[in-house]
C-alpha positions as CSV (number, residue, x, y, z in Angstrom):
1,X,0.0,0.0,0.0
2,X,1.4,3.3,-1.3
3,X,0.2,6.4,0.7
4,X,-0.2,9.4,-1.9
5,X,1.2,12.6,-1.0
6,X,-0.9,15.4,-1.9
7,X,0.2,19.2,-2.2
8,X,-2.9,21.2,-0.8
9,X,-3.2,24.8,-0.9
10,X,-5.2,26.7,2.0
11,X,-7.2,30.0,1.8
12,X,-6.6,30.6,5.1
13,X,-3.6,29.5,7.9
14,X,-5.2,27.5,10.7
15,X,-3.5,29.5,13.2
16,X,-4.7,32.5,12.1
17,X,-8.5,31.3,13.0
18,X,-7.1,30.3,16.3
19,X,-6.0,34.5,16.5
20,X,-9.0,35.7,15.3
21,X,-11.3,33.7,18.1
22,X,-9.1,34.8,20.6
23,X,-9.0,38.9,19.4
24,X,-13.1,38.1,19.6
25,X,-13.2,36.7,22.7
26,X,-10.4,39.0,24.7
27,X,-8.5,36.4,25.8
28,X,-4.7,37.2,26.3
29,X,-2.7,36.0,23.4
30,X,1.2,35.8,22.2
31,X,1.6,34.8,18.5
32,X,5.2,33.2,18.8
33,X,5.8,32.4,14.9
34,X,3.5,31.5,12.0
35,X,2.7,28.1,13.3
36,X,2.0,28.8,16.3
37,X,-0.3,30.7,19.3
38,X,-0.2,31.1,22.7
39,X,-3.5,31.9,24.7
40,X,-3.8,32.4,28.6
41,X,-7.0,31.5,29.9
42,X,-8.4,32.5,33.8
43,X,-10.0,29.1,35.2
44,X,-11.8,28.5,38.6
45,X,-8.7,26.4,39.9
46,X,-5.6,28.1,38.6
47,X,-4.4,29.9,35.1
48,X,-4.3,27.9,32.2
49,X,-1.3,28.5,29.0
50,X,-2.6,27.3,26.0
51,X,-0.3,26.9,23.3
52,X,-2.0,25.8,19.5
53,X,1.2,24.6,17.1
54,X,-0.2,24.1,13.1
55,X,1.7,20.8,12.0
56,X,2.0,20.6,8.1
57,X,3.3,17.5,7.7
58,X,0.4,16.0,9.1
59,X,-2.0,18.6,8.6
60,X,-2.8,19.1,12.1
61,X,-3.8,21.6,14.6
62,X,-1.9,20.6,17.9
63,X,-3.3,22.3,21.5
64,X,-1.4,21.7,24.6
65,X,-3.0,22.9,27.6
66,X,-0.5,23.3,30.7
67,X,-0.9,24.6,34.5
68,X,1.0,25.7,37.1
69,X,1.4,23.0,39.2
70,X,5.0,21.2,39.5
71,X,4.7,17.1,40.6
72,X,7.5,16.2,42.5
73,X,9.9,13.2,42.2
74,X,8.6,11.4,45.5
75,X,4.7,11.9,43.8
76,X,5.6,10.7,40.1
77,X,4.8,7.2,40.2
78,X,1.3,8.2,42.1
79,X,0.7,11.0,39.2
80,X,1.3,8.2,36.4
81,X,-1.2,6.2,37.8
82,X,-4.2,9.0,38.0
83,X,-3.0,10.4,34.2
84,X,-3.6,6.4,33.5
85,X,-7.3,6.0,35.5
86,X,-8.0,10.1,34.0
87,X,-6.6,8.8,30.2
88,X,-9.1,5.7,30.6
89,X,-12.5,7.9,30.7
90,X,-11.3,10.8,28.4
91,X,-12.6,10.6,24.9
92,X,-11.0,12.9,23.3
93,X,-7.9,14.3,24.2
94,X,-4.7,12.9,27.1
95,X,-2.9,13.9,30.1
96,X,0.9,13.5,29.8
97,X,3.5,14.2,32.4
98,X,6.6,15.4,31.1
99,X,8.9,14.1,33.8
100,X,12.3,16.5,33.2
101,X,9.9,19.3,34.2
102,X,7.1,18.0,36.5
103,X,4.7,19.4,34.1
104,X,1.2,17.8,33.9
105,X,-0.1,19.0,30.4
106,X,-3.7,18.1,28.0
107,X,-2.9,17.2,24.6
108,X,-5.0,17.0,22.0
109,X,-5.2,17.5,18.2
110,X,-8.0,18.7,15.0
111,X,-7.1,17.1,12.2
112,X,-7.3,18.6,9.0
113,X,-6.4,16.2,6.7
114,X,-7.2,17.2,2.6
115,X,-6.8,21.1,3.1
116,X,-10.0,21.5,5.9
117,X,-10.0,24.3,6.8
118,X,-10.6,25.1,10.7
119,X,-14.1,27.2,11.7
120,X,-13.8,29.1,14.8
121,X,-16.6,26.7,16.4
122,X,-14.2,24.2,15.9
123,X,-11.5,25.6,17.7
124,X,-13.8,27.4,20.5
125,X,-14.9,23.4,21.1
126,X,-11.4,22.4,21.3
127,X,-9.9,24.5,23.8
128,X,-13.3,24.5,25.9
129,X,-13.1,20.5,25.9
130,X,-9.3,21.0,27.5
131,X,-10.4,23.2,29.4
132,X,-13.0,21.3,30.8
133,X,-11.1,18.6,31.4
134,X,-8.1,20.5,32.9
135,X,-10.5,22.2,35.2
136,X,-12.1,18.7,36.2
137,X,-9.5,16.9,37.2
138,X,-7.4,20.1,38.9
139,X,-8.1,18.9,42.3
140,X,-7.0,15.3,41.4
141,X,-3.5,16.5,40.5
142,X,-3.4,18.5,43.7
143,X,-4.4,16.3,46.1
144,X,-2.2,13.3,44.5
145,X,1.0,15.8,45.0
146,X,-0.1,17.8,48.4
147,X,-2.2,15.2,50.2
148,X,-0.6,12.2,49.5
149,X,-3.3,10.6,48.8
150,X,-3.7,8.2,46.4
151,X,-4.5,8.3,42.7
152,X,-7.7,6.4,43.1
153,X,-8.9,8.4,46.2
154,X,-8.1,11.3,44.5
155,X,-10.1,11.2,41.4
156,X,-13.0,9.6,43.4
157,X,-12.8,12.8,45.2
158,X,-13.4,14.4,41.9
159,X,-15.6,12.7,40.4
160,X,-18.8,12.4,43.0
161,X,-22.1,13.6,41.8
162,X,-24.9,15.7,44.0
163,X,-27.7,14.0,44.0
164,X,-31.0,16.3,44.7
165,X,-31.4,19.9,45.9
166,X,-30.7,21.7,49.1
């Protein structure tokens, strides 16, 4: 099987949608090159930096969603295990620890194969669904690295569901 390599033009450069949501909205935003856009974003937990990278070569729009929040070495083997239990009921999207750094990040990609261009609903749904999930598992992360407790405790801390009204 031969993959075919096709040479697609684009009206418009995905990262330049990503700009243009962000102007309309008022969020806070660095353009670091022409493949690439940095937004901040307030949360309820902490601040999030959002950073959307276009990948030619596999015609993708990459977001990677980070927070300040730094896992220790004595906490890493406890933080693998949550990313895996949080990885296992995410459907779109992962959590990643990159270990030199202690950084917890959200990764996840729009594909655009065939020249597709992006629509600004598209990207609004993809950084509110890391987002969402950032901001829902938060606590998990925190209470994993300054409780001590562990990863299973933690994200059925997280996850519990009120029941009724007071």
């Amino acid at each position: 099987m031969e993959l075919v390599e096709l040479d697609v033009g684009r009206d418009i450069h995905p990262v330049d949608v990503i700009e243009q949501v962000a102007h309309n909205n008022d969020w806070a935003f660095e353009r670091t090159g022409d493949d690439e856009i940095a937004i901040s974003v307030v949360g309820s937990w902490t601040d999030y930096h959002v950073s959307f990278s276009w990948m030619e070569d596999f015609e993708a729009l990459h977001l990677a969603c980070a927070f300040d929040i730094k896992v220790p070495e004595n906490r890493t083997l406890e933080i693998l295990r949550l990313l895996s239990q949080i990885n296992e009921q995410l459907l779109f999207g992962h959590f990643d620890l990159w270990e030199q750094e202690g950084a917890i990040m959200f990764r996840q990609s729009l594909l655009l194969a065939g020249g597709v261009e992006p629509s600004s609903q598209q990207v609004e749904v993809l950084l509110s669904s890391a987002l969402e999930a950032c901001e829902g598992y938060f606590q998990a992360f925190q209470f994993v690295i300054w409780s001590g407790i562990s990863a299973k405790d933690a994200l059925s801390a997280v996850l519990f569901e009120t029941q009724g009204n007071a």
